[in-house]
N, C-alpha and C positions, 0 to 999 in steps of 0.2 A: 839493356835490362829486359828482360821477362814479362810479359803482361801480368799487370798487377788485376786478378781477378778477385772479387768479392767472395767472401764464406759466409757460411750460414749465415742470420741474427742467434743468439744466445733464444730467441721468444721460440722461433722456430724449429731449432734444434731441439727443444723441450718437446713440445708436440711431436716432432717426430718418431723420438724417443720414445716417448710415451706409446704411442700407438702400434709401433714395432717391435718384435720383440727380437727382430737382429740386433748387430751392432749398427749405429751411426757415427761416420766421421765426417765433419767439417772438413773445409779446404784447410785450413790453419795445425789440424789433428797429426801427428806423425803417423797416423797406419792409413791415412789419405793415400796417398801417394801408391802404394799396394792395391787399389783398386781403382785408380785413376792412369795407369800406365798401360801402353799397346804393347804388341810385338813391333810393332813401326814407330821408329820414335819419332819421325817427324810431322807429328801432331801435336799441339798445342791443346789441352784438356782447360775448359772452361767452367767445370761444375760447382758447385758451393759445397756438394757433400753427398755423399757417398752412402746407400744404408744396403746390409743382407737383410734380408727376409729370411725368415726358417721355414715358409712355404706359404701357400696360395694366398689366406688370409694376410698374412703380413705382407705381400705383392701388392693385395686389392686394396689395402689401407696406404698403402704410399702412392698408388695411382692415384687417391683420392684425395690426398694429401697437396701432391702435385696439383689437383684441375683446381681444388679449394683455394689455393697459392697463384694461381696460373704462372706455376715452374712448370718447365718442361722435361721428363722424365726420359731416361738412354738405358738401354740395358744391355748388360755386359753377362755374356755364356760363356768366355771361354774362346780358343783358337785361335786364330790369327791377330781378325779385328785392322785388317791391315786398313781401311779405308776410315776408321774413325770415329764410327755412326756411336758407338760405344761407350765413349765417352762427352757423348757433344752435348747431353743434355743440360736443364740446370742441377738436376738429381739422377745421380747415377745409383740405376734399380741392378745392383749386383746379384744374380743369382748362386754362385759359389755353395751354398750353405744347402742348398737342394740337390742331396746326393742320392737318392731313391734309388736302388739297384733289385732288380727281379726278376730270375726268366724260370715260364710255365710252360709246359708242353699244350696244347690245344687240349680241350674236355672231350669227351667223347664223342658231342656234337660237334666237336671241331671250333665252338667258341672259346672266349677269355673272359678270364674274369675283370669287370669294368672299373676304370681307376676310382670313379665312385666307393665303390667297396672297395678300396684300398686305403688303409688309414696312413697317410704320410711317415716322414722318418721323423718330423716332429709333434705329431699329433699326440694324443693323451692314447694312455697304453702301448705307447712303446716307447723301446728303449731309448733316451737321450743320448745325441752322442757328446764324444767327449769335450769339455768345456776347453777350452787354447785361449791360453794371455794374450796371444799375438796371433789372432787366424789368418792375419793379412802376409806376415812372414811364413806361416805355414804355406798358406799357398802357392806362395811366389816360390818355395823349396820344392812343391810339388812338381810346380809348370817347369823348372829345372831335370827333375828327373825324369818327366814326361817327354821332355824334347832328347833323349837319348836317345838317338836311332841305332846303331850298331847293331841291332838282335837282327838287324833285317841283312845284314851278310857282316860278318866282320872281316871278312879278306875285301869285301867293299869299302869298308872303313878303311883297314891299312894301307889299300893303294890309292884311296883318294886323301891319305897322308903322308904317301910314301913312307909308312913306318915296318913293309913288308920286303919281303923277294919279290912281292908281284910286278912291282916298277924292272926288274931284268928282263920282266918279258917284254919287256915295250922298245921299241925300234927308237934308234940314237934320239936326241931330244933337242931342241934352241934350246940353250939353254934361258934364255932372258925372252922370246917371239913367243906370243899366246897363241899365233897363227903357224900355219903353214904355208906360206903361199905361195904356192907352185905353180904355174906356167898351167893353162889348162890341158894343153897337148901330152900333158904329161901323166892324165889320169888313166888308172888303172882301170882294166876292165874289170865287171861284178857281175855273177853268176846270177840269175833270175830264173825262178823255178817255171816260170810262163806268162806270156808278156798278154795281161787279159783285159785290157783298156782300149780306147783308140788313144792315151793320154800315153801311152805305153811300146806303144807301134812305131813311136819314128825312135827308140832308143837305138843308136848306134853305137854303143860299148856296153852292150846286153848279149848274150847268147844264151837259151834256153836247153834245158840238157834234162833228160828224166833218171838222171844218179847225180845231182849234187854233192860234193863233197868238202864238210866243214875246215872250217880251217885249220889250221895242224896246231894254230896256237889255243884252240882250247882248254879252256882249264874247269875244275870242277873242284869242289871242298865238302867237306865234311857237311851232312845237313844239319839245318838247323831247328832242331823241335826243343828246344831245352829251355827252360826261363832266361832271359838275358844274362841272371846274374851266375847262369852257369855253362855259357856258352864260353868252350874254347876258342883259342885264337891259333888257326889252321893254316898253314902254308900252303898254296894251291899245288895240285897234282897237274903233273902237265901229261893229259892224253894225246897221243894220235891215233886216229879211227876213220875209217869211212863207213857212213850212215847211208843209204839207197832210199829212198822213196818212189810209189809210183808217179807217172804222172800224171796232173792235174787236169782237169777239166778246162774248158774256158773262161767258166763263171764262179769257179768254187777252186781255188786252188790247195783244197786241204780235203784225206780222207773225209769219208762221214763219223761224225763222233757217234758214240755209244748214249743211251739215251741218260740221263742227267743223275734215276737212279740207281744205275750200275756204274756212273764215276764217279760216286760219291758213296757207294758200297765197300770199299777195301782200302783198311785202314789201316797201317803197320807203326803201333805207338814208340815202336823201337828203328828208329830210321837205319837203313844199311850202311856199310861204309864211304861208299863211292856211287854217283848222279845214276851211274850205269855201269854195266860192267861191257869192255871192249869184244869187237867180236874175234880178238886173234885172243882171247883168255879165254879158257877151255875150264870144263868142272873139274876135268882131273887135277887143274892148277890151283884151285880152291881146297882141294881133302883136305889138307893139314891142318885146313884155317877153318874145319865146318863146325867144331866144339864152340867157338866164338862168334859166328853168324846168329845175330837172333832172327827163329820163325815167326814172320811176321804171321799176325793174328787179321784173319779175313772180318767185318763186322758192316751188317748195315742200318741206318738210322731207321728207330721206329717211327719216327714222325717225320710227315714231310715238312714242318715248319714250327716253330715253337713263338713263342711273346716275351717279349723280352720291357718289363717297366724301368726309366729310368727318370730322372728328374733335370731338370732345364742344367744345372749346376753339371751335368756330368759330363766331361773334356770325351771324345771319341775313342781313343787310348782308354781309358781308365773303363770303358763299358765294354772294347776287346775285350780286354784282359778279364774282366768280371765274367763274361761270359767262356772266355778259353778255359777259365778254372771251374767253371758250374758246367761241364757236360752232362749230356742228356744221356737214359740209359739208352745202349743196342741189341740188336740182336747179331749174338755173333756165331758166325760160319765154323770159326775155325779159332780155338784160340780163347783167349779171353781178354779182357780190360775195363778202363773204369769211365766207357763212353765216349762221345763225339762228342765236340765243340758245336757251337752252333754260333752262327755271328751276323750283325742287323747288315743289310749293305748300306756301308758307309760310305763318305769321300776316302781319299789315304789320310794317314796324321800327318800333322795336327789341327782338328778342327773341332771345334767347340758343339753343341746337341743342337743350335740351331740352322745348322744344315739341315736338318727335318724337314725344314719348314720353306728352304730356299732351291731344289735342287737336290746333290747332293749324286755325283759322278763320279765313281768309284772300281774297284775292281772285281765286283760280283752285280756292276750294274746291266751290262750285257745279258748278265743271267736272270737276275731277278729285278729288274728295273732302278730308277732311282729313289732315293734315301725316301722321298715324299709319298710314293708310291707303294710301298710298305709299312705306311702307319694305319693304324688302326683304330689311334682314339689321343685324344689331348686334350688336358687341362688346361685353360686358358682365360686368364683376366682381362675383362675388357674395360674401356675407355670409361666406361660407367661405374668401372670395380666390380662387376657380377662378375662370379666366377662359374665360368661354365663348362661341360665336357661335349666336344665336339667329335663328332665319326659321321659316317653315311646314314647312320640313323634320327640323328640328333643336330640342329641347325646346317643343313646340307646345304646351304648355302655358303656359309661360312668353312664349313668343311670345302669346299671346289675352293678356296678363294685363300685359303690358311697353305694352302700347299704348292706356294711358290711365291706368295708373297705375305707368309704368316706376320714377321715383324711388322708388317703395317698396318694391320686390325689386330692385334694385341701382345699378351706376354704371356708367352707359353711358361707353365710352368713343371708337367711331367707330361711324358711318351709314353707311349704304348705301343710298339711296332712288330715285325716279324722278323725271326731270326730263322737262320736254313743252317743243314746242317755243311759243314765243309771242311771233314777230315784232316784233309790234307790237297797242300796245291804244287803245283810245278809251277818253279817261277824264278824269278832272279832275274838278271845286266847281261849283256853282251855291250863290253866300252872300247871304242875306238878313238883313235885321235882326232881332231876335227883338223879335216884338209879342205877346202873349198873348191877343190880343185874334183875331190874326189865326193865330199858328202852329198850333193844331187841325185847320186847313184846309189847311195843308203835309202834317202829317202824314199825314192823311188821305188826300189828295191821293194820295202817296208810297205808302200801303198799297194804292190801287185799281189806282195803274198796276202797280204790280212783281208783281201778282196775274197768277200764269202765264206769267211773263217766262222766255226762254229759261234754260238754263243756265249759255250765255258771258256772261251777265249778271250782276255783281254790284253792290248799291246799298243803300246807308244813307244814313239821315236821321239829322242831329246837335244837339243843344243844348247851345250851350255859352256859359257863363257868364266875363263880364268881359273881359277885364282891368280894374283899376280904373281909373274914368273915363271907362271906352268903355261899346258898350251890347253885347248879349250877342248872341249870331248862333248862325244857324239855316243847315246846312250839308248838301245834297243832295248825297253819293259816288256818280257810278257808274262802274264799269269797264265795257269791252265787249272781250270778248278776241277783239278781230280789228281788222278797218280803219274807217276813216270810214266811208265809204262804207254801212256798212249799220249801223253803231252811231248815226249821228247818228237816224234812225227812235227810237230809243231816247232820244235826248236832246230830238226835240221832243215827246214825249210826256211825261217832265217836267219839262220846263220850262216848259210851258204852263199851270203853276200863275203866277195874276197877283195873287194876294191881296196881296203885297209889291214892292214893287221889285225886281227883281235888281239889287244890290251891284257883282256879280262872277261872269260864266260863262267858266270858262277849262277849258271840257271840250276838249279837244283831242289828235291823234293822239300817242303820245308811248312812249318805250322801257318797257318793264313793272317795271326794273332801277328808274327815274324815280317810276313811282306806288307802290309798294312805300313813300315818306317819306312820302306825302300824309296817310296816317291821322294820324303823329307830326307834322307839320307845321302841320295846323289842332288839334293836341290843346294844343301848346307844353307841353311838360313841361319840369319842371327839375329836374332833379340836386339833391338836399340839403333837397327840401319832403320835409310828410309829404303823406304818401298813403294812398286806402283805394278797394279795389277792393270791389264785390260785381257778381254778375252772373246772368242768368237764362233758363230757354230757355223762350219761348210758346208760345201755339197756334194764337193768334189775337190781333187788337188792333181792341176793336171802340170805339164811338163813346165811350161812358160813358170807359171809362179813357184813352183820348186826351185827353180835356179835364181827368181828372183831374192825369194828368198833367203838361200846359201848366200848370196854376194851382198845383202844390207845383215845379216847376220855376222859377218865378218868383220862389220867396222861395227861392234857392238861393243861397249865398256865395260869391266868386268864386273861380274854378278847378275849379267843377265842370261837368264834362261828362257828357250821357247821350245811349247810344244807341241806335240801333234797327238790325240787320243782317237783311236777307232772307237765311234762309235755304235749307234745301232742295236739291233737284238733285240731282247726284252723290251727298252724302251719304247719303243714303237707300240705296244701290246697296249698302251693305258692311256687312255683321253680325258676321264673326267677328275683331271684338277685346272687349274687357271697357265699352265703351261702348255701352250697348244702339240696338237699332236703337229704341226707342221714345224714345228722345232727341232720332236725328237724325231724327225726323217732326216737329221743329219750323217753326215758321212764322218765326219770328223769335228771333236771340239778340239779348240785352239786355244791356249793362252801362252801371253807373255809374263814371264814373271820374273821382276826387275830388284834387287835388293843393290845398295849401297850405300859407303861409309856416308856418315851424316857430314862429314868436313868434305867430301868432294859436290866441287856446284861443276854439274855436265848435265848440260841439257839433253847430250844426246841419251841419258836414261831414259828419259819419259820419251823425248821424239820419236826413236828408234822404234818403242814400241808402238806408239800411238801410227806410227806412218806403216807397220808392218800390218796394223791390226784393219786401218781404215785405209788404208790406199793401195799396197801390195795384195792382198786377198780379198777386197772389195766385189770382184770379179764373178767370185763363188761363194759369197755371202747368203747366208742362207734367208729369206726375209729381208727387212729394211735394217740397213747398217749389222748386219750379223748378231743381231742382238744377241747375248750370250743367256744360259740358264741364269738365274739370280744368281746363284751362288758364286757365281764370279763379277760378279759386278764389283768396280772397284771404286776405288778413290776420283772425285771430280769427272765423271761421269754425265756424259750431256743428257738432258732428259729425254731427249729422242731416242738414244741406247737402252734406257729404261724400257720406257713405251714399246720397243722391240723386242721387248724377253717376251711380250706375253701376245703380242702379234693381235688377231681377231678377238681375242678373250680381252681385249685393255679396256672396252666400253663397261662390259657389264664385272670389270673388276673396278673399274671407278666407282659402280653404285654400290656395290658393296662398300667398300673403304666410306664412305659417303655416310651409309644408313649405320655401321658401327662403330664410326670415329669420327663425328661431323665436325669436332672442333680439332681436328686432323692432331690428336693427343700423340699418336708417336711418328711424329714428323722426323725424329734423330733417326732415321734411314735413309733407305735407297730413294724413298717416294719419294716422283717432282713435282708434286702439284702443291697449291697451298689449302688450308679451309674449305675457300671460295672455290677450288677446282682451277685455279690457273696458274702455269706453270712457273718453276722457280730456277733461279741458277744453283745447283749442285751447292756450290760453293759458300751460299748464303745460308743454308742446312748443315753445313758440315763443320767441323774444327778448323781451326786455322794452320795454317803450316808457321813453324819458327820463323820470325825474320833476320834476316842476317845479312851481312854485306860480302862482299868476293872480293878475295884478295888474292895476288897475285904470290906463290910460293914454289921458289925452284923450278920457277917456268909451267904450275899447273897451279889453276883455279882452284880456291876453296873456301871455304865458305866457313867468315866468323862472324857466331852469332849474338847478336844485339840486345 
């Protein structure tokens, strides 16, 4: 049976009510359940009851409600939530209902208007929205339509469900082996644009060559700028071409880019046919077809950077999207249109607005730093229930100390951040089969090239494991935030790894609003598995741990994914929040990220990762245990990993937490400490996991729960 947890009193719920002007549900309520449920089901939700706020004031009266009570309050944004903290209180502070959406161009001073003067989406003199029977069902329909990724490639979609032609391109199959396991003697050699390491020098099935030439199985589709709900569903074009590049330097294996705004100058609202056009296709092979070519319209943003408000309730998606359809005006060259996008640098979807506050490493973070890094100003309830607005002008304390470990001094309730503008990006998959025999040579590959790669440049290499029956794939990201035109330089350098087949190259020009799914798209998550995150920052990834980890990657269970993120750039540029700069000198962030059915008990989920994260990469651990950004912190997390996100900064973040949360009010986090300042087991903070007994079925372990 299920832990029998307590719900409200009838006394209590009255008061709460009263003083709220959300809704409140008891444990015992039928719309509980609707704000008591993760993306991870294997958490165990211990609340009594559940309340929305309509905004600040109604926060700071349930905080106060809580310390009066000594319940302990959990707040829930949105995202994943895969670790629990969300629901572990005794009152879950839902924010949902704080939907505040706003973007302004700078003043003419280049300032913003301060959320102060901004009157909420529930305040008096504006509009109410609209009243719903059931907001808890609304939601849960939303967070449905939200986890649609497909806009981010749909020939992605149909060959990671074999529902396309794209599977004919892919070389014979096991039918039933996730693996390939080939003989090592038997791997193929892989083109390296210049081997610029000493990690890179003893490669013996590497030749370096200054005309790489892409694989013949590339393919390319239709772009994608169109709302999802009007994106065709495109059969890939199979090109054969060869791409020349110069060659590369020692230390820089990539042209020099163009500076940020002349690739972020030329903006074509009407995408072309084809990624590129081949060099044996001549103009005179085009006349017939030049009445149906649209002239692309040249346009550059008038501001370098715009504000964009939104409130704690608003999902990462849904504040794209707001801002993809609210362009700013331009100035245009050539042509005309109805403005550039402008977008805040986020993580990819889906993740909920408090990555603001944690992090927040993303694909425009090379360019413009992380999520944290780009705010400007926040509303936030503290422990005492004052509501106060924080920036570098205004408790600057607090401000260092909110941006990287906000949940643990209070509950933000709106943003205020910068959004840039970004036209248009070059971006997409290059998927190959995962061979272990061969993938060391990907990776590899992958670390030479992105060595000194601009900063519009971002790119990972992915391993990910199963589905069952299928074989496991091996997945090169890159973005190039600006046009074709000078990002494809970037895509034949690599792609001119030939150790494997390419599967599937659908790197192409495409809205930034569109690649934002792509990470969730090839991860396929699902609602209702369990899950276990861990994560790590390097410093380096040299040959030895490349191969160790191809061959523990191999005996991995299916649903787990690991990856590898360039990082670097921008983040380096900002020191003062409570994320030391000696973090963001990484070379690469790392995570493992583990999803599966709630009926299989394998331990090697969690091991695999756990022993890939602290004992295979230990090596080149950036700091003490590799501690990761917050934002990746996961589930059951030792508070020594904590302690290492924030490295030399963890003294004087203790006295903060200390001086505006003494009776340690939102303990339902990351934070290991108690009250008193002494440390706790993770575990005795956090939700419980289901309990359940293993049973033996058709020869594999599963797990029925009790």
């Amino acid at each position: 049976m299920p832990p029998n947890f307590a719900s409200l009193s009838d006394e209590l719920y009255e008061e709460l009510g009263s003083a709220c002007r959300g809704h409140v549900y008891r444990r015992r309520d039928p719309g509980f359940l609707d704000y008591s449920t993760l993306f991870n089901g294997n958490v165990v939700c211990p609340s009594k009851a559940a309340v929305c706020p309509l905004d600040a004031e109604d926060v700071s009266r349930a905080v106060l409600f809580c310390a009066k009570h000594s319940l302990s309050p959990s707040v829930k944004a949105g995202g994943y939530g895969t670790a629990g903290w969300a629901i572990g209180g005794d009152i879950i502070i839902d924010l949902s209902m704080l939907t505040d959406m706003d973007i302004e161009p700078p003043t003419e001073s280049g300032s913003f208007t301060g959320l102060r003067d901004i009157a909420s989406i529930h305040s008096k003199g504006k509009k109410p929205q609209e009243p719903t029977s059931n907001p808890g069902k609304r939601r849960r329909e939303d967070d449905a339509n939200l986890r649609h990724y497909d806009s981010a490639s749909q020939v992605v979609a149909s060959f990671l469900r074999n529902e396309s032609e794209a599977s004919r391109y892919a070389s014979p199959s096991p039918s039933v082996r996730r693996r390939i396991d080939e003989p090592p003697n038997s791997a193929r050699s892989s083109v390296a644009i210049s081997q610029n390491s000493s990690e890179s020098s003893t490669l013996s099935d590497s030749v370096s060559g200054s005309s790489p030439v892409p694989s013949p199985s590339t393919h390319v589709t239709t772009p994608s700028m169109t709302p999802p709900s009007e994106i065709p569903l495109s059969t890939p074009i199979q090109l054969e071409q060869s791409i020349s590049i110069s060659t590369s330097s020692a230390t820089n294996n990539f042209p020099p880019a163009p500076p940020p705004t002349t690739l972020q100058s030329t903006y074509n609202p009407v995408p072309s046919t084809t990624s590129w056009v081949p060099q044996n296709l001549t103009f005179a092979d085009m006349a017939n077809d030049l009445g149906q070519i649209p002239i692309p319209a040249q346009a550059e943003p008038i501001y370098e950077h715009a504000y964009v408000t939104f409130g704690a309730g608003m999902r990462q998606k849904e504040i794209d999207t707001f801002t993809a359809q609210h362009k700013l005006e331009a100035r245009y060259l050539t042509g005309s249109g109805d403005g550039i996008p402008y977008h805040v640098p986020f993580a990819a979807h889906p993740v909920g607005s408090s990555i603001m506050l944690l992090g927040g490493f993303g694909f425009l973070s090379r360019l413009h730093g992380l999520s944290i890094d780009n705010l400007v100003e926040v509303e936030m309830v503290l422990a005492d229930g004052r509501i106060v607005f924080v920036s570098e002008n205004e408790y600057p304390d607090l401000w260092w100390a909110l941006r990287g470990a906000g949940p643990c001094l209070g509950i933000a309730t709106r943003y205020k951040a910068k959004a840039y503008p970004v036209p248009v990006v070059f971006a997409g998959n290059l998927v190959y089969r995962f061979n272990k025999a061969t993938a060391p040579s990907l990776i590899k590959h992958f670390r030479d090239c992105v060595k000194g790669a601009p900063r519009e440049l971002y790119a990972n290499v992915l391993l990910t494991a199963g589905p069952a029956g299928k074989d496991s794939l091996m997945v090169v990201q890159m973005c190039y935030v600006g046009s074709r035109e000078k990002g494809q330089e970037y895509l034949a350098a690599i792609s001119s790894w030939d150790g494997e087949r390419c599967l599937l190259n659908e790197v192409d020009e495409k809205s930034f609003l569109h690649q934002q799914d792509s990470v969730a798209q090839v991860l396929r998550g699902k609602a209702g598995r369990q899950w276990f995150i861990r994560s790590a920052l390097i410093s380096s990834l040299p040959d030895d741990i490349v191969n160790d980890t191809v061959i523990q990657f191999a005996d991995t269970p299916i649903g787990c994914t690991w990856l590898f993120e360039l990082a670097g750039g921008a983040i380096t540029d900002f020191e003062d929040t409570c994320v030391p700069k000696s973090k963001r000198e990484a070379s690469f962030t790392i995570a493992a990220l583990h999803q599966w059915e709630m009926d299989v008990d394998d331990d090697r989920c969690v091991d695999s990762a756990e022993e890939w994260i602290a004992g295979t990469l230990k090596p080149v651990h950036l700091g003490h245990l590799g501690g990761p950004y917050p934002s990746f912190l996961g589930r059951h997390e030792i508070p020594e990993r904590v302690e290492a996100c924030f490295g030399s900064n963890w003294p004087r973040l203790c006295e903060i937490k200390s001086f505006y949360d003494p009776n340690n009010m939102f303990k339902n986090t990351f934070w290991p400490l108690d009250a008193a300042g002494n440390v706790v087991d993770s575990r005795t903070h956090e939700p419980a996991t289901p309990k359940f007994e293993p049973k033996l079925l058709d020869g594999e372990s599963r797990k029925v729960f009790i």
